[in-house]
Residue, then its C-alpha position, 0 to 999 in steps of 0.5 A: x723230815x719225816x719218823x722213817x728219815x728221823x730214824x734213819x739219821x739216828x741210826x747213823x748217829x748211833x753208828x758213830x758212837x754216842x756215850x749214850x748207854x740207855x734206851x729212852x723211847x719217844x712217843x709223838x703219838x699219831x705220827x708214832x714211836x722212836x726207840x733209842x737204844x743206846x746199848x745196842x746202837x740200833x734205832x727203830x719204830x718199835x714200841x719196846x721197853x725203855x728206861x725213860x720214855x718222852x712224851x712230845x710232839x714231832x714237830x717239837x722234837x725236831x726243833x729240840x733234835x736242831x737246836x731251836x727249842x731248849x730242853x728246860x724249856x719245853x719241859x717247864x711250858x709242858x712240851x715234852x714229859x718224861x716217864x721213868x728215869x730222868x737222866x736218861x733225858x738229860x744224857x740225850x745232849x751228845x746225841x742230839x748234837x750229831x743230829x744238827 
């Protein structure tokens, strides 16, 4: 899977309805970004404002958005770091389930 396929099933899973109500941005680095905003269900590449933004790498995300990395985990090894609020990470579960 690449970003524009990953953005794409965000989008639909957006679509559906989360409970997710904030926009956490995702930084893979060289491959790009991923904005998740979850006010206005719409998913994009841009490089906007966020209320978190997290840092890891795209082939980490993929494990965490499937189920095979655990969240504490790869945070705790330094896998992923958050910038800005927190719990806008940890409300990132419901939305990452319709992602499996």
């Amino acid at each position: 899977m690449d970003l524009a396929e990953l953005t794409a099933k965000v989008q639909e899973a957006l679509s559906g309805g989360t409970g997710f109500d904030k926009r956490v941005k995702f930084d893979f680095g060289a491959v790009g970004k991923l904005l998740i905003d979850g006010v206005g269900s719409m998913a994009s590449n841009d490089d906007g404002a966020a209320d978190a933004t997290i840092t890891v790498a795209f082939d980490d995300f993929l494990k965490l958005a499937q189920g095979q990395l655990d969240p504490t985990m790869a945070f705790m090894q330094g896998k992923l770091r958050v910038a800005g609020d927190m719990g806008v990470a940890m409300k990132l579960q419901t939305l990452f389930s319709k992602l499996r």
